[in-house]
Each structure stands twice: as C-alpha cells, then as structure tokens.
C-alpha positions in Angstrom: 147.0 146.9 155.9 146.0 145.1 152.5 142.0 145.9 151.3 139.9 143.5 150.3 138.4 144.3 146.6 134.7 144.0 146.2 133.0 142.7 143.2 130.1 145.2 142.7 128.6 143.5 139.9 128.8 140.3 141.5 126.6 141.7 144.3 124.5 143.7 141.7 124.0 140.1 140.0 123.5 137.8 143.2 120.8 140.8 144.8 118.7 140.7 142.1 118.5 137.4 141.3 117.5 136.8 145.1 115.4 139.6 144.9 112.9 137.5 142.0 113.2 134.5 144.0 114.5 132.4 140.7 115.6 128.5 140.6 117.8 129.3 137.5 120.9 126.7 137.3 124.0 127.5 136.2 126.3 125.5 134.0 129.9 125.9 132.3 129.1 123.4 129.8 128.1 125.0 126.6 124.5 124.1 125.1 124.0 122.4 122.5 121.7 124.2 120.2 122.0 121.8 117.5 120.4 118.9 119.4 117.7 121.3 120.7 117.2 121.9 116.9 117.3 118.7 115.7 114.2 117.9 118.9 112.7 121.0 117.5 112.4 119.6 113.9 111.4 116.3 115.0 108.4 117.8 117.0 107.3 119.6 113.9 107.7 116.4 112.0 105.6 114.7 114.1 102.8 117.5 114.8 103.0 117.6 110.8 102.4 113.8 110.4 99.3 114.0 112.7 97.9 116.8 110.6 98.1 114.6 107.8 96.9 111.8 109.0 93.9 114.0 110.0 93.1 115.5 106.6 93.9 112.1 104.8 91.1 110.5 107.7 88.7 113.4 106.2 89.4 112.9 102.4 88.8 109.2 102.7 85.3 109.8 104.4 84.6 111.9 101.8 86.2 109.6 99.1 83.8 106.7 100.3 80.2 109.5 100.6 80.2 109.9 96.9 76.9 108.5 94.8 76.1 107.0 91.7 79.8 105.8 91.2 79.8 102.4 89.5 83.6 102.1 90.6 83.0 102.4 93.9 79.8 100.0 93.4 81.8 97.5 91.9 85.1 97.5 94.3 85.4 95.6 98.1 87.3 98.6 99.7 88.7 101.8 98.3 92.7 102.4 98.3 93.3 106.0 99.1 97.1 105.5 99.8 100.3 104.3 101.3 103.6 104.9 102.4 105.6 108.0 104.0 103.3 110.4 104.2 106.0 112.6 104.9 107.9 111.8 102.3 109.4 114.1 99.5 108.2 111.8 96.3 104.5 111.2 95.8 103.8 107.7 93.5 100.8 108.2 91.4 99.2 104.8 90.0 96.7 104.5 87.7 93.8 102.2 89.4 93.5 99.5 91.8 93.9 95.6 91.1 92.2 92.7 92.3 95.0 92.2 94.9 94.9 95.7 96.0 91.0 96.2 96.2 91.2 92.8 98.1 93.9 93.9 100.7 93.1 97.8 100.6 96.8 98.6 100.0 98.8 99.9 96.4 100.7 97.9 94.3 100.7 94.3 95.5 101.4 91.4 93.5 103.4 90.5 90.4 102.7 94.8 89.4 104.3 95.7 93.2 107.4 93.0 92.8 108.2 95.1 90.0 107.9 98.4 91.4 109.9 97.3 94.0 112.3 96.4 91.8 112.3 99.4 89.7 112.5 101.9 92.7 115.5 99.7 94.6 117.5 100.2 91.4 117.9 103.8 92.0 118.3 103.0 95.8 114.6 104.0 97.2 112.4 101.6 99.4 108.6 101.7 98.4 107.9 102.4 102.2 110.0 105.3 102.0 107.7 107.2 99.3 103.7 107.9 99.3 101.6 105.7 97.0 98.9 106.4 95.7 96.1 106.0 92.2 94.8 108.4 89.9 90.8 106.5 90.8 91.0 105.0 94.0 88.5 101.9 93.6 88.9 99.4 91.0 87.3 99.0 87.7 85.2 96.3 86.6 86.9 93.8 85.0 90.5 96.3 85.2 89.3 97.9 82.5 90.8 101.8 81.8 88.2 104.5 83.5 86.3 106.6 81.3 87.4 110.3 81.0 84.4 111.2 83.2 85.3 109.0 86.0 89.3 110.5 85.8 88.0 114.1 85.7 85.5 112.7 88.7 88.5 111.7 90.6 90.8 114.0 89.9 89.6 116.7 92.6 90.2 114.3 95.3 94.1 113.7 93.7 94.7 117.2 93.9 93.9 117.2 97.2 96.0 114.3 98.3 98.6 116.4 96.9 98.2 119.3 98.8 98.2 116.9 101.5 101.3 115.5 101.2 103.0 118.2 99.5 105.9 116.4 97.8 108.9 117.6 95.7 108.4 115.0 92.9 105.5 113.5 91.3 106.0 110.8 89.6 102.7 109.6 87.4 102.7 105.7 86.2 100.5 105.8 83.1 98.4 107.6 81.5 95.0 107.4 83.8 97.7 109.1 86.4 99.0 111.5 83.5 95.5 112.0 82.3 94.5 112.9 85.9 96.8 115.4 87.1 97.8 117.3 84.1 94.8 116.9 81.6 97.2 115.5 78.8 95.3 112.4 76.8 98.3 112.0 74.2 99.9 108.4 73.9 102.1 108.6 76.9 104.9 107.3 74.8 104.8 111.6 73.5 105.2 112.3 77.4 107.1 110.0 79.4 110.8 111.2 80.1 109.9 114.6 80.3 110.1 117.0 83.5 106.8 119.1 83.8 105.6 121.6 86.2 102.1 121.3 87.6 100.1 123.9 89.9 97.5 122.3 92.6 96.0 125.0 94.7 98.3 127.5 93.9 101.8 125.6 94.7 104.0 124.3 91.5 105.0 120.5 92.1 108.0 118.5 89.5 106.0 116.0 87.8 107.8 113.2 85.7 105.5 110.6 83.5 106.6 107.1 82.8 104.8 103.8 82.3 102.9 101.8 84.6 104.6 98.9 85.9 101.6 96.6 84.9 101.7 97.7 81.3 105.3 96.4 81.3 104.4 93.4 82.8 102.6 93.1 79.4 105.2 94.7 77.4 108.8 94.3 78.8 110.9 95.8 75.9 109.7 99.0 77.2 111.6 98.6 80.5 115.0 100.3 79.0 112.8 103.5 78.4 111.4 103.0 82.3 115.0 103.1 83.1 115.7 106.2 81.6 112.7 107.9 82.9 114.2 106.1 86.4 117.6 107.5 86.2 116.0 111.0 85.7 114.2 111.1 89.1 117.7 109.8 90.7 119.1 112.9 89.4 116.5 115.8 90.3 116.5 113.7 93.9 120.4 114.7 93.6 119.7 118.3 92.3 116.9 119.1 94.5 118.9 117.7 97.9 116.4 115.6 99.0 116.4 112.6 101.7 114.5 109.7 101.0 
C-alpha cells in the first residue's frame, strides 16, 4: 500500500493566506523592476515640473509687484523665462529686445536665429534648455542697465536658479556676468573660462561668453564663441548629462 506524501508547507501557506482573506495574484513571470523604475522617475519628473512651475508662477508675481522701476515702466510685458524647465543647462541673457518685450518670450529675432544656430552646432535644441535674462524687462532705448538696476535684479536671478537648479550656467554677456558673479571686467578677460558660483548654498558650473547680439554687431568674435561653445559640449560629455 503506497502513502500519499503531504506538503505541510503547502497547507501552512494556503491556511494562512485563507485565514487573512487576501486577493493576492500569483504570477511565474518575473517583474520588471526596471519599468516600475523608469514610471517611478517619470512621476517624480512630473511632480518636480509642477513644483516649478509653481515657484516660477510666484517669482513672476513678485517680479511684476516691484515699484519705482523705470524698466519695468518703460517695457509692454516682462520676460521671466523659457524653455525646459527641467532641463540640466540654464541660458542666461543679458536684457530683453523689442521683439521679446513685444512677444513676452527670449531671444527672438535676428539675436534668436543666431542662438539657434550656435547651440545646434554642438547638437542642442533651444527648447531643450531654460532661457532666461540677467533684467527681465527691457531698457529704454536697448540701452545697457545701470549697475543699480543689475544688483536690483539680481536677487530674483538667483532665485530662478535655485528654481531650476541646472548643472551649467552659461552667462551671454556681461549684464548676465555682471549679475550672477559680481565681475565688471571686459568680458573679453572672462569668457572661456569655467567658474564655480554658490546661490543659496549649492555650487553651479558657470561658463561666460558673448551675447549673440553683440556678435551680430561684431562677427569676427564668433571663432572665440566657438571655443567657448566647444567647452560646454565637453563638460555636457564629462558631467554625463542628457539634453
């Protein structure tokens, strides 16, 4: 007479899942943890973008409160920013345009063709990156803002930074340079040159290099752009980042 062997642990297993009434499902098929992760990162992505959005909302309200500003008094809309705002490289302009305080967006025009142009030559869509100015309405007549209105603005930069929280900023002239890192040298002294820059306690890579409107006006400068182009290419490289 043959006996019939009993699984105890399969009893144990099937008791006590009965016993806290469960609905789980079984499967043989492995799960894919990578997927969940990639939905995980995604999620955070997203939450983070809202977040930003939020606090960006809330600087611009506060941007457009100020008093006694003749910049403000003279422009149609203020320009606080554009672009990724997720994005790993923050592009730091000097000023609005006519075009741009027209439309509300940065670097339109003849200036934004060559932008364009300069940032597809080492393979990075505008779109792709956050834009931004060092003074966010436009000064009469295009003139250069004083030293008082840059320091004015300058607060309200740093906190678009710590907004955005990129890996590289990359300052276009020297209201931007002025701005961020308090240097009034001729920016020809500074371009080219990786420097690191602390806003509220967090260090940021910070490249200067000229403004595309001032080589508009004086082209034979571009070859040094190109250098100073070919430099953010290769921290982008170094620093493993996915634009």
């Amino acid at each position: 007479m043959s006996k019939k062997v009993i699984n105890q642990n399969t009893n144990y297993v099937s008791e006590l899942l009965s016993s806290i009434d469960s609905n789980f499902t079984f499967d043989e098929n492995p799960i894919n943890r990578l997927m969940n992760d990639n939905n995980n990162l995604k999620k955070d992505n997203y939450l983070n973008k809202i977040d930003k959005e939020k606090e960006l909302s809330e600087l611009k309200l506060q941007i457009n409160s100020i008093n006694d500003c003749n910049l403000k008094d003279n422009s149609k809309k203020i320009v606080l920013g554009d672009g990724n705002i997720n994005s790993s490289i923050m592009l730091v302009g000097e000023a609005p345009g006519a075009e741009e305080d027209y439309i509300g967006e940065t670097f339109l025009g003849e200036v934004g063709d060559l932008l364009k142009k300069m940032l597809n030559a080492i393979n990075i869509k505008k779109e792709n990156i956050y834009s931004t100015y060092a003074v966010n309405f436009r000064p009469p007549e295009d003139r250069k803002p004083t030293p008082i209105e840059i320091k004015r603005y300058s607060q309200f930069l740093q906190k678009q930074i710590s907004i955005i929280q990129p890996k590289i900023i990359i300052l276009m002239g020297s209201t931007a340079m002025e701005s961020l890192t308090g240097l009034n040298s001729k920016i020809s002294m500074e371009r080219g040159k990786w420097k690191e820059v602390i806003v509220k306690n967090t260090s940021y890579n910070v490249i200067i290099t000229f403004n595309p409107s001032y080589l508009l006006r004086v082209p034979e400068n571009k070859k040094h752009s190109w250098e100073d182009l070919k430099m953010i290419k290769q921290k982008i490289v170094d620093l493993k980042l996915n634009i």
